[in-house]
TIMI-2910 file (N, C-alpha, C, CB; in pm, 1 decimal, decimal comma, always signed):
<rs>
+----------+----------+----------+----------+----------+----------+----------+----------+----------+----------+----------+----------+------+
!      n_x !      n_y !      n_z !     ca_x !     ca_y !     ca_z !      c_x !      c_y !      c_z !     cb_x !     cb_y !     cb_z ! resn !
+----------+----------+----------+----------+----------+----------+----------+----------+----------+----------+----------+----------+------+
!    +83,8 !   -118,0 !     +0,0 !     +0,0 !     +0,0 !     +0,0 !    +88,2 !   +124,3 !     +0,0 !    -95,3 !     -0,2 !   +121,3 !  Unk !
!    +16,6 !   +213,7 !    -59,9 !   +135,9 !   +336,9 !    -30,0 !     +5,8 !   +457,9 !    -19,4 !   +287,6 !   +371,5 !   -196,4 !  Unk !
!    +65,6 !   +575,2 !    +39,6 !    -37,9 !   +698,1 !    +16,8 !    +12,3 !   +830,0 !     -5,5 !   -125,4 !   +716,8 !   +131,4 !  Unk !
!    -88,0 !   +886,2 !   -114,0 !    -39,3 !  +1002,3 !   -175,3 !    -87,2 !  +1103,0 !   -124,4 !    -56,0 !  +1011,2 !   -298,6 !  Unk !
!    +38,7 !  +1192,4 !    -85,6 !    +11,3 !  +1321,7 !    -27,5 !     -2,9 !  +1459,1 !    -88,5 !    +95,8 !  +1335,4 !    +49,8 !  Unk !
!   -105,6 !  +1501,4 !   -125,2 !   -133,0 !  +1621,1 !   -239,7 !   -121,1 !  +1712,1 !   -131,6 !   -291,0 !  +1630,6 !   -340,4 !  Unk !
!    -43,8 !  +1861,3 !   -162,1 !    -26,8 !  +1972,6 !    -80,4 !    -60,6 !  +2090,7 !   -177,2 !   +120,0 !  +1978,4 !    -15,3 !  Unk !
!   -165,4 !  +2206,2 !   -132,7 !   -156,2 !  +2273,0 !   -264,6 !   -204,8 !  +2381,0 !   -187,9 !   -237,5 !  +2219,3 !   -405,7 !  Unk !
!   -139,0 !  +2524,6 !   -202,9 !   -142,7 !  +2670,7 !   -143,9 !   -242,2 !  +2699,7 !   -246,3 !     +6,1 !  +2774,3 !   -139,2 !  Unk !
!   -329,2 !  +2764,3 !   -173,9 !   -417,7 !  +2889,1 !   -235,0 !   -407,2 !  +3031,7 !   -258,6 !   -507,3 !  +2898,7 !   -175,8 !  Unk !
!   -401,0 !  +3061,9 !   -332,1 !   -383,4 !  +3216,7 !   -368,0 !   -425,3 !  +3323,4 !   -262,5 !   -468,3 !  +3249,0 !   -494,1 !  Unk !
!   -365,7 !  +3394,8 !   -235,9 !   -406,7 !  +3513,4 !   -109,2 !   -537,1 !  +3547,9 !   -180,4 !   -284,9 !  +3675,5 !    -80,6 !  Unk !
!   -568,8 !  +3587,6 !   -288,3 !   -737,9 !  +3648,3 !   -299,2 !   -771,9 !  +3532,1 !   -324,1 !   -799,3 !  +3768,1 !   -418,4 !  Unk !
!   -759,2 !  +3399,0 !   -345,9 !   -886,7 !  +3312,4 !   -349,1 !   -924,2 !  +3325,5 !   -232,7 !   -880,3 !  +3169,0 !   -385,2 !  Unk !
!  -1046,5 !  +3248,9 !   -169,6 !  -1139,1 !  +3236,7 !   -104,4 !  -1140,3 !  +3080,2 !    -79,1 !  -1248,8 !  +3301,1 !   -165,3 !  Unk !
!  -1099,4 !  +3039,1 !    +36,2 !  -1080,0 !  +2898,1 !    +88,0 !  -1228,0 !  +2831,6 !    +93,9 !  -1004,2 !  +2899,3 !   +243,4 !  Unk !
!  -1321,0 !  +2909,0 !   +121,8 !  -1473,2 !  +2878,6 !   +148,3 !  -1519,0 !  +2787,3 !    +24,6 !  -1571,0 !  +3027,5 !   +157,4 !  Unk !
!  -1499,7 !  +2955,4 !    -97,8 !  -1524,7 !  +2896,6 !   -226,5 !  -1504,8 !  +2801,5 !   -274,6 !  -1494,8 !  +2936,6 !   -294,4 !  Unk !
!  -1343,2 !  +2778,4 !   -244,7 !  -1277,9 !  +2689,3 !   -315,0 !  -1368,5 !  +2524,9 !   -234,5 !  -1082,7 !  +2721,1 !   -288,9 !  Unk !
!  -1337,8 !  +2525,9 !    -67,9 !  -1351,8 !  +2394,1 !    -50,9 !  -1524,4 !  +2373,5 !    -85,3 !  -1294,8 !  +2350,1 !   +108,3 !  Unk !
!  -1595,0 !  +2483,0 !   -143,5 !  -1722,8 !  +2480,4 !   -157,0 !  -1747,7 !  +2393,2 !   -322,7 !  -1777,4 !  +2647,5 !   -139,8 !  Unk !
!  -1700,9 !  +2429,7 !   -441,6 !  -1663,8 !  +2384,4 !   -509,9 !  -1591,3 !  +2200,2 !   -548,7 !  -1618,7 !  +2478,7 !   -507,1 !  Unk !
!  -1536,2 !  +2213,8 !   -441,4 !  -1461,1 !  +2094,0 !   -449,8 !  -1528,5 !  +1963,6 !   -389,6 !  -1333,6 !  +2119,6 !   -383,0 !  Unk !
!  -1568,7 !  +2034,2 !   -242,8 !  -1675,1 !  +1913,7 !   -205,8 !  -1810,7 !  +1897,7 !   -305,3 !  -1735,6 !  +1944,8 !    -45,8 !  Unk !
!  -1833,2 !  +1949,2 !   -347,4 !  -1952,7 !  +1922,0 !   -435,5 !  -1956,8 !  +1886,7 !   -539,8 !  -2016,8 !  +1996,2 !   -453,0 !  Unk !
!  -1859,5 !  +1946,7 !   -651,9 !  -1801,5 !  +1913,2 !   -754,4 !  -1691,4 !  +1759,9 !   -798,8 !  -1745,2 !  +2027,9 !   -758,2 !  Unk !
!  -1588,3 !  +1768,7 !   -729,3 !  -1445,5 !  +1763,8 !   -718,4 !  -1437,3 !  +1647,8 !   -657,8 !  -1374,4 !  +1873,6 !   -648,6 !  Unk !
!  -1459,3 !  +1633,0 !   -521,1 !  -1461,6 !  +1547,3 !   -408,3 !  -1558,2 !  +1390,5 !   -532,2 !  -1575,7 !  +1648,7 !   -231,1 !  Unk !
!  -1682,6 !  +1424,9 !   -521,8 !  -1748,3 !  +1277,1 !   -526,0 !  -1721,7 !  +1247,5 !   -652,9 !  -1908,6 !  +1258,3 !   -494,0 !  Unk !
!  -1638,7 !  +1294,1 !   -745,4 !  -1583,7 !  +1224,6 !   -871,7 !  -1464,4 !  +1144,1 !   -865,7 !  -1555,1 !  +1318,4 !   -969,1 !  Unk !
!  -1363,0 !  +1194,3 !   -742,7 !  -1238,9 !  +1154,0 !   -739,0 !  -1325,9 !  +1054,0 !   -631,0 !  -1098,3 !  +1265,1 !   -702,6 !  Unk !
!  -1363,0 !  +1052,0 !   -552,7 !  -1399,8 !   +938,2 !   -461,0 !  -1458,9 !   +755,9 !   -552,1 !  -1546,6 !  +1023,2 !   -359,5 !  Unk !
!  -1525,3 !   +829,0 !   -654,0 !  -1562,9 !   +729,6 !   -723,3 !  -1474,1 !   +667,8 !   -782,3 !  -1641,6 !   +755,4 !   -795,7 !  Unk !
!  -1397,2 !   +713,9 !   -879,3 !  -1296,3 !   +659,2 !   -939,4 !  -1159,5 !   +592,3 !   -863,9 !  -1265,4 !   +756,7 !  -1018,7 !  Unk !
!  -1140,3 !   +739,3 !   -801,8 !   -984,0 !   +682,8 !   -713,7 !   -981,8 !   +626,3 !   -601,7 !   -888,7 !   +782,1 !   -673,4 !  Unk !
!  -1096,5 !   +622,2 !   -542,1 !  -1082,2 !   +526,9 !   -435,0 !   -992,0 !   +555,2 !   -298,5 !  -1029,4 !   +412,7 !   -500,3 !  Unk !
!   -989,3 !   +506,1 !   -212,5 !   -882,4 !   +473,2 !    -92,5 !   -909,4 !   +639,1 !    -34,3 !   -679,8 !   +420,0 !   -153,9 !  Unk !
!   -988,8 !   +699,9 !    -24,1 !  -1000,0 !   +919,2 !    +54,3 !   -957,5 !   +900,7 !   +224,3 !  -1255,1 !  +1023,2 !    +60,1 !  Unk !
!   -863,7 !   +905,7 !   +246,0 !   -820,7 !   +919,0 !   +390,5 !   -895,6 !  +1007,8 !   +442,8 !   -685,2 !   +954,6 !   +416,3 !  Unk !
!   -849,3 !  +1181,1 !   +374,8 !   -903,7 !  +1256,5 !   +442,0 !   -881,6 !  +1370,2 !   +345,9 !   -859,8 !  +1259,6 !   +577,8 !  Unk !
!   -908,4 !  +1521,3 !   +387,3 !   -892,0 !  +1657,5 !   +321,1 !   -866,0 !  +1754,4 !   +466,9 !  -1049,8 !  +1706,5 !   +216,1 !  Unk !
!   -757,1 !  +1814,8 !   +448,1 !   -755,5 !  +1933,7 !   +549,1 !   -658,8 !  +2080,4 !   +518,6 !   -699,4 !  +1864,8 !   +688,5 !  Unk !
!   -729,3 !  +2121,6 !   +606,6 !   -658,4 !  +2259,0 !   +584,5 !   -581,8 !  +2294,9 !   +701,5 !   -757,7 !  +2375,9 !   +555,1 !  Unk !
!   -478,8 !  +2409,3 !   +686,4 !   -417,6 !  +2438,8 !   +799,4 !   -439,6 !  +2550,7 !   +884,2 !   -312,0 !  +2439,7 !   +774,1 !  Unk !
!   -379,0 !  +2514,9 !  +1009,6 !   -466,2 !  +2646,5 !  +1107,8 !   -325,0 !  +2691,2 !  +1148,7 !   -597,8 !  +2595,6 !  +1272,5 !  Unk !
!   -193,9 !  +2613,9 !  +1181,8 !   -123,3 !  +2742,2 !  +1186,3 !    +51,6 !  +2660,4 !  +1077,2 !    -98,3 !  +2809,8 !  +1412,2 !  Unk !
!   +160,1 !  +2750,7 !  +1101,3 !   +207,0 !  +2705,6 !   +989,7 !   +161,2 !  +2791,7 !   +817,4 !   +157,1 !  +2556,6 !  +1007,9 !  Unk !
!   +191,9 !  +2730,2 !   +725,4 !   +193,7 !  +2757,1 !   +594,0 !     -0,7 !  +2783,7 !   +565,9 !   +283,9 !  +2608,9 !   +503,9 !  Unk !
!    -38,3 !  +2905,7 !   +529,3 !   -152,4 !  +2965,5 !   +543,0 !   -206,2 !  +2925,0 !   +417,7 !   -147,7 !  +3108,9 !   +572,9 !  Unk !
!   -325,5 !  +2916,8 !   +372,0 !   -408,3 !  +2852,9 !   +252,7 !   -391,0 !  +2735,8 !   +198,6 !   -403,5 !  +2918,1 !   +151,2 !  Unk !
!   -336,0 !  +2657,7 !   +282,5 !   -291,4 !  +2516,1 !   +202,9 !   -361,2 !  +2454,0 !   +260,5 !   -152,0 !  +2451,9 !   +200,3 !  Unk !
!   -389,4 !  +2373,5 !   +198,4 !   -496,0 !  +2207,0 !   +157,5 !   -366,5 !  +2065,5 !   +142,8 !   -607,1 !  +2228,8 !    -71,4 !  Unk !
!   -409,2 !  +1998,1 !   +255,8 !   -391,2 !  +1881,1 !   +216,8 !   -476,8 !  +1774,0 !   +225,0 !   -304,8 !  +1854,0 !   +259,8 !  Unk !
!   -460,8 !  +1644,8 !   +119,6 !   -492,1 !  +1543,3 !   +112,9 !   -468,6 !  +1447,5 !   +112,2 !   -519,2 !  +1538,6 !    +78,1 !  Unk !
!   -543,5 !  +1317,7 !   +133,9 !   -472,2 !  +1216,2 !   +133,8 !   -512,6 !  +1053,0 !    +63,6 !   -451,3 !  +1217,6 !   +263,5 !  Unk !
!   -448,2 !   +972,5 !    -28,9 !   -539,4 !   +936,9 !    -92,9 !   -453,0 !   +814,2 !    -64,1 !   -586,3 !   +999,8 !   -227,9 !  Unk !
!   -488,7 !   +646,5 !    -38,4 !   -398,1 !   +539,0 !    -91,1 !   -457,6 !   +472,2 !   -201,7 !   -363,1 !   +437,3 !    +11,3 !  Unk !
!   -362,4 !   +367,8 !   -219,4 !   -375,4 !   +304,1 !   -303,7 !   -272,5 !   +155,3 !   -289,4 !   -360,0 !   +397,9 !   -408,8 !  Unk !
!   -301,3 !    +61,0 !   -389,6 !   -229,4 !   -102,6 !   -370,5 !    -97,2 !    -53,2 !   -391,3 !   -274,3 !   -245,8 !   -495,2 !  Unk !
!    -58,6 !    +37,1 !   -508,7 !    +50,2 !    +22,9 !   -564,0 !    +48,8 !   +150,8 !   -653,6 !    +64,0 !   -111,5 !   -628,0 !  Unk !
!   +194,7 !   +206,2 !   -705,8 !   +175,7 !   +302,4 !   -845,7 !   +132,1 !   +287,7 !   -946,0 !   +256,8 !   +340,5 !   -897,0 !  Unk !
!   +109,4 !   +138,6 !   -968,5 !    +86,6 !   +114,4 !  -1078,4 !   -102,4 !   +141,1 !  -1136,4 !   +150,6 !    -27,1 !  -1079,2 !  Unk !
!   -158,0 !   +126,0 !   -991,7 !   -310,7 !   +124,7 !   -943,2 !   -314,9 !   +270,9 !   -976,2 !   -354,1 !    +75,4 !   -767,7 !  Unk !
!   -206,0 !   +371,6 !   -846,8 !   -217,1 !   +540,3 !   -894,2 !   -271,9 !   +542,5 !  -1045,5 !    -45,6 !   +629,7 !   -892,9 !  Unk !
!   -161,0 !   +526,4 !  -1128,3 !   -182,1 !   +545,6 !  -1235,0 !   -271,1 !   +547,9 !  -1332,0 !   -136,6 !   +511,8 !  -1252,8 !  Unk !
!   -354,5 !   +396,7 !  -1327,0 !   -469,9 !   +342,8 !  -1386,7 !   -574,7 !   +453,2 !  -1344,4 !   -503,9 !   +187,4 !  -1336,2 !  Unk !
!   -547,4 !   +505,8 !  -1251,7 !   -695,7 !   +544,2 !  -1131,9 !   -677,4 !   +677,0 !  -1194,4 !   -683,3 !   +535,4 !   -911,3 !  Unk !
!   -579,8 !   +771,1 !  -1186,1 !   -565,9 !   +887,7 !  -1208,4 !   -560,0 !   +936,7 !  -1353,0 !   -469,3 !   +916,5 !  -1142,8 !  Unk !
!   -529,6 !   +829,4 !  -1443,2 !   -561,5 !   +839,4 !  -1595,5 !   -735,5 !   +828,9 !  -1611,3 !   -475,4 !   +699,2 !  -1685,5 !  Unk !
!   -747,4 !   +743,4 !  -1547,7 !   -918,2 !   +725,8 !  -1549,4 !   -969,5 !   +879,8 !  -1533,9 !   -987,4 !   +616,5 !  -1400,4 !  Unk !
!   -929,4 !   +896,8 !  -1418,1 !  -1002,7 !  +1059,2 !  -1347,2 !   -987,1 !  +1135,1 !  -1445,0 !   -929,0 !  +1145,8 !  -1207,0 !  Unk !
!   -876,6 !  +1188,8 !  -1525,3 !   -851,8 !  +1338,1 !  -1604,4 !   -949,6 !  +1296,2 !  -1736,2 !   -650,8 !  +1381,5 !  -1657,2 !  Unk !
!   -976,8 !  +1183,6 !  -1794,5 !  -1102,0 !  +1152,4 !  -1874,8 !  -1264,3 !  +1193,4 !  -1821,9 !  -1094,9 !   +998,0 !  -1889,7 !  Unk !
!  -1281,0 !  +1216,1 !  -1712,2 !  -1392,4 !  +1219,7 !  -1667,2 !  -1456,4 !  +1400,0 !  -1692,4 !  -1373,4 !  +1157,4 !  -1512,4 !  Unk !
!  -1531,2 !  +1389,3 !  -1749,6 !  -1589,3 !  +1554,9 !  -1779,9 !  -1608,0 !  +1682,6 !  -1657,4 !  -1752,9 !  +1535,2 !  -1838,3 !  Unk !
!  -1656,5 !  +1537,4 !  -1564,8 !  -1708,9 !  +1648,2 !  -1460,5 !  -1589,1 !  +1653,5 !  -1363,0 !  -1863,1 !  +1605,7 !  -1375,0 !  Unk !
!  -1462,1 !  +1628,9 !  -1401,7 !  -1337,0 !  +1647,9 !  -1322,1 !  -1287,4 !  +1726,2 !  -1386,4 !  -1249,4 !  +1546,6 !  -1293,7 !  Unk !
!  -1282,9 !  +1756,8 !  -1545,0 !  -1241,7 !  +1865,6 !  -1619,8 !  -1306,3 !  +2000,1 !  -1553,2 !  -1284,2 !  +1842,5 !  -1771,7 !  Unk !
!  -1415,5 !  +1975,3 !  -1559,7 !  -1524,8 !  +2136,8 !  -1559,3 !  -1493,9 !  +2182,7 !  -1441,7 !  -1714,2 !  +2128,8 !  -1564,2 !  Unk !
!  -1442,9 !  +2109,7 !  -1319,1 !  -1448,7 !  +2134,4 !  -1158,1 !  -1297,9 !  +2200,7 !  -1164,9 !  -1470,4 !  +1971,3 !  -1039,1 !  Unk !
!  -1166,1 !  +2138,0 !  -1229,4 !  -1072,5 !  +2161,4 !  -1270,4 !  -1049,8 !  +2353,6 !  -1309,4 !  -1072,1 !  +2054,9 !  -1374,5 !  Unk !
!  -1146,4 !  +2351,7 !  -1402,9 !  -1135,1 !  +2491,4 !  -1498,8 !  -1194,6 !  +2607,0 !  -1362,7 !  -1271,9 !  +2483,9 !  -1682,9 !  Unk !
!  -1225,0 !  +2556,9 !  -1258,1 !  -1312,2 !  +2650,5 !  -1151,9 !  -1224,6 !  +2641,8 !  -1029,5 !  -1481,3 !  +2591,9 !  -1114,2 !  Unk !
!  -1127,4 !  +2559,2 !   -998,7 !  -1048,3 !  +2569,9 !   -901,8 !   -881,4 !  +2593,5 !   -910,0 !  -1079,8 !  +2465,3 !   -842,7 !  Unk !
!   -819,8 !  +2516,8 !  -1045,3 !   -700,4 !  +2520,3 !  -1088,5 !   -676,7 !  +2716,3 !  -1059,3 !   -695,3 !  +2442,8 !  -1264,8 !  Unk !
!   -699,9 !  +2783,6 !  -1109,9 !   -713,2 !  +2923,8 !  -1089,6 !   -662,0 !  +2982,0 !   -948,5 !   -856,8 !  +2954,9 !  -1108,0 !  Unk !
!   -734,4 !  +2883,7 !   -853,7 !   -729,0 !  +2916,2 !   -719,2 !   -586,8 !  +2909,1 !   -660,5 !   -819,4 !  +2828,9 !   -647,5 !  Unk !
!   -532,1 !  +2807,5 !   -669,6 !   -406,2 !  +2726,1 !   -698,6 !   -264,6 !  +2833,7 !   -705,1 !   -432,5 !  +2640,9 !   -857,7 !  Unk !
!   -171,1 !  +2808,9 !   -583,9 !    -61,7 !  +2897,5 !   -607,4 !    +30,4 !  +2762,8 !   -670,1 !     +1,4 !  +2993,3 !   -453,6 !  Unk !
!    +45,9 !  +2663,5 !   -565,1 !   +140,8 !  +2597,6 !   -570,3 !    +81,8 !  +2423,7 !   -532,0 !   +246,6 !  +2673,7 !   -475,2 !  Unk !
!   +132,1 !  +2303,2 !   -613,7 !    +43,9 !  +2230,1 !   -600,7 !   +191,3 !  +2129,6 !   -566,4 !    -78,9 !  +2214,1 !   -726,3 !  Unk !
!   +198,5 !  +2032,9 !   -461,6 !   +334,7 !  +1909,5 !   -447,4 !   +215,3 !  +1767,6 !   -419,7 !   +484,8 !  +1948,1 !   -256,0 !  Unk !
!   +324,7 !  +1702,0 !   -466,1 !   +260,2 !  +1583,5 !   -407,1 !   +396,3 !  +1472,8 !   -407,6 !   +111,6 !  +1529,5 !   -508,9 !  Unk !
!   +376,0 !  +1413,3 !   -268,0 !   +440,1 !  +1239,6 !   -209,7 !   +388,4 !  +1143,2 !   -259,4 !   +421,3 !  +1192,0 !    -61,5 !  Unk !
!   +486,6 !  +1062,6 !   -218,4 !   +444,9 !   +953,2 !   -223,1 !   +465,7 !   +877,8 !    -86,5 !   +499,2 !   +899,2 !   -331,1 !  Unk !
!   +403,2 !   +811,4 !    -13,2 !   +434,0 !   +786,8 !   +118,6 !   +420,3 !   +627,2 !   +120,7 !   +336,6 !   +869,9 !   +223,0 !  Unk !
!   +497,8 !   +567,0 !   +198,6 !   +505,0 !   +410,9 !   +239,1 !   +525,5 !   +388,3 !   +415,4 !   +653,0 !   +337,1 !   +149,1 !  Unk !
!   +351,9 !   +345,7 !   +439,8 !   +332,5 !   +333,8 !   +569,1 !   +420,3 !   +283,1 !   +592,0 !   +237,5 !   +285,7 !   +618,3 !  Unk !
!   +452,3 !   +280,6 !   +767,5 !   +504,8 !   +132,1 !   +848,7 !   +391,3 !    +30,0 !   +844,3 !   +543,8 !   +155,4 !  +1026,6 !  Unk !
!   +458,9 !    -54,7 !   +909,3 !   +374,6 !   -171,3 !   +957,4 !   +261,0 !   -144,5 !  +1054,5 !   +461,7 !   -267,9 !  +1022,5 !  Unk !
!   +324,2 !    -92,0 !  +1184,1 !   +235,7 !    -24,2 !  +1256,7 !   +191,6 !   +127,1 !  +1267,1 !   +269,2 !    -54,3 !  +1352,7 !  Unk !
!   +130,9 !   +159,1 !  +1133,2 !    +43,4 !   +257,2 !  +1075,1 !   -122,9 !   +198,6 !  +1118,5 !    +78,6 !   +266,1 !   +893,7 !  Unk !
!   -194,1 !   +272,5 !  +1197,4 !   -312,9 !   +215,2 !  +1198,8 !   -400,7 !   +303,1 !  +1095,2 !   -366,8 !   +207,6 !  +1345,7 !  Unk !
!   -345,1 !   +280,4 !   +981,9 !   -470,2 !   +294,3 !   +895,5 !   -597,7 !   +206,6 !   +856,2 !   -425,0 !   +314,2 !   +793,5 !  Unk !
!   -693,4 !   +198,1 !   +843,5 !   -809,4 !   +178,9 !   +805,1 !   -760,5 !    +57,6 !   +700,8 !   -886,1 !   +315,1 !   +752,3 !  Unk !
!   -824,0 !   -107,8 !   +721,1 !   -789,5 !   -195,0 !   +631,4 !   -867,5 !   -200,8 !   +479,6 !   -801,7 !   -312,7 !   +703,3 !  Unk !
!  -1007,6 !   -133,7 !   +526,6 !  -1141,1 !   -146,8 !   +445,2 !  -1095,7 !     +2,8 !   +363,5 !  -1318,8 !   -150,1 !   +556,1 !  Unk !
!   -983,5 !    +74,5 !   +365,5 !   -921,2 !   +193,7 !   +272,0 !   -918,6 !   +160,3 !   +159,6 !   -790,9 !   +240,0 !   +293,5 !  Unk !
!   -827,9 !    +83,9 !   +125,3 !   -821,6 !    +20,2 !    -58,5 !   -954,7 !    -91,4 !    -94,2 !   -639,8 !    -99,7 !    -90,1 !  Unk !
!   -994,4 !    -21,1 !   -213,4 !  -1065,8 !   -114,4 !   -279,1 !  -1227,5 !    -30,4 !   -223,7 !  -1021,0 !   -297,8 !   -223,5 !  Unk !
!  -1206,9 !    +47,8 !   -175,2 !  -1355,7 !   +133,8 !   -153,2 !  -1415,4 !   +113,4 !   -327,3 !  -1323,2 !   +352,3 !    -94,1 !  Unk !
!  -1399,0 !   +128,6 !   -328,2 !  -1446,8 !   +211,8 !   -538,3 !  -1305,9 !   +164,6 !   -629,1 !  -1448,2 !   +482,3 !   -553,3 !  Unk !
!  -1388,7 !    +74,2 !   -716,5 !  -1332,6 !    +34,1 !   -834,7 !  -1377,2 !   +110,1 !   -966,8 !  -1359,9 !   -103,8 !   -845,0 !  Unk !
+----------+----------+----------+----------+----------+----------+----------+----------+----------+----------+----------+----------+------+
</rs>
């Protein structure tokens, strides 16, 4: 298993509201369907200001891949895309490889095929 860590600053005039308003509604239940494994979504309260992180697993890169090629085909991930990308200063992402004794959630992978 491994899990991917998306980090992404928001622009001083975006609007964090907007944005996570957009995303949960839009954004959120498209990638949930397809990509599977949603740990979680958060924002920060102190530290690096407008940033969003997330967290997503998966079996393997090879799964990432399949899953995340799937997603950028999907229309209503494009259209949600063209309404938040904007927002967007700076976008990173990990790759992370639990320990053993990581108590993550077993029923994580394989939510949504």
């Amino acid at each position: 298993m491994i899990v991917e860590e998306r980090i992404y600053v928001l622009h001083t005039h975006a609007s964090m509201k907007e944005y996570l308003n957009i995303y949960s509604t839009e954004g959120l239940p498209v990638q949930k369907e397809i990509l599977g494994g949603f740990l979680g979504y958060f924002t920060t309260e102190i530290g690096v200001q407008n940033q969003l992180v997330h967290l997503w697993a998966y079996d393997d890169l090879e799964e990432r891949r399949k899953r995340r090629e799937k997603l950028a085909e999907q229309p209503a991930w494009q259209s949600c895309l063209l309404k938040i990308r904007p927002m967007i200063m700076t976008m990173e992402n990990r790759i992370l490889i639990p320990t053993a004794f990581s108590p993550l959630p077993g029923s994580v992978l394989g939510a949504s095929t």
